[in-house]
N, C-alpha and C positions, 0 to 999 in steps of 0.2 A: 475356468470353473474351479473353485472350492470342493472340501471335501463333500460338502452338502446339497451340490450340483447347481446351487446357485452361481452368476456369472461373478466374476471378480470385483467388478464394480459394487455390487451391493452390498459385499461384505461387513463391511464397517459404516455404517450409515445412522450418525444420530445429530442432531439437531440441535443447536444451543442458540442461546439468546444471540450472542456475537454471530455466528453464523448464518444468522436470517438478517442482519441488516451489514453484514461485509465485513467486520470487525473483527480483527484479531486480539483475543486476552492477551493482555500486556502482566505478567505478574511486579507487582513493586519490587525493586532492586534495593538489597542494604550498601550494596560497594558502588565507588563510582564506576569501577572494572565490571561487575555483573552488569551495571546499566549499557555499559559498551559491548555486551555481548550479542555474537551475532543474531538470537532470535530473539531477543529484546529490540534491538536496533529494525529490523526485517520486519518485525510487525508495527512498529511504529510508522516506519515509511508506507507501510500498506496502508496503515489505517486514515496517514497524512493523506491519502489517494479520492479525486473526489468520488462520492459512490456510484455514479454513470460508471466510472472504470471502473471500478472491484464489481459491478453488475451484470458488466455484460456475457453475454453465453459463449461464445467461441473465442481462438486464441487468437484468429488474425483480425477479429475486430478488437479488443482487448490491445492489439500491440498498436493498432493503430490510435487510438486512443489513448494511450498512455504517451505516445509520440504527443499526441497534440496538446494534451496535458503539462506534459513536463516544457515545450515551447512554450506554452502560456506562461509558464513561471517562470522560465526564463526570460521573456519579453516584458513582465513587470517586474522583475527583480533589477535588469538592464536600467529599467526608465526610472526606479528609484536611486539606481544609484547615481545614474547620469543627472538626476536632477537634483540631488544632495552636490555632486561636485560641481555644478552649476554653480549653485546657491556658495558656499563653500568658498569659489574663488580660486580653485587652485589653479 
């Protein structure tokens, strides 16, 4: 509970555009160094997330889903490259 007896969850509770469809603000970076900073980076990979995953309500379907998520990108990032070094010759 808050000072104001409200639970702790509702304390801080407002709404933005980003925040209704998954999306985390990105602010534009002037350094290449700010652009490598970690919550510039951290919300870029969230936002790379498809929105099934940034959507879901709980944390073990969320983890599950993000497993199968990041396999899928792995399974076609695998089949392009196998199929460039195919082509390739090497």
């Amino acid at each position: 509970m808050d000072s104001g007896g409200r639970p702790a969850s509702t304390r801080h509770h407002s709404t933005t555009l980003s925040s209704k469809c998954g999306q985390c603000h990105v602010d534009t970076q002037r350094t290449m160094l700010g652009d490598r900073a970690f919550p510039v980076t951290a919300a870029r990979a969230w936002n790379a997330l498809p929105s099934s995953v940034r959507s879901v309500p709980s944390l073990l379907q969320f983890r599950r889903d993000l497993k199968t998520a990041l396999h899928v990108s792995v399974i076609v990032l695998f089949t392009v490259v196998s199929s460039c070094v195919t082509d390739c010759n090497f």
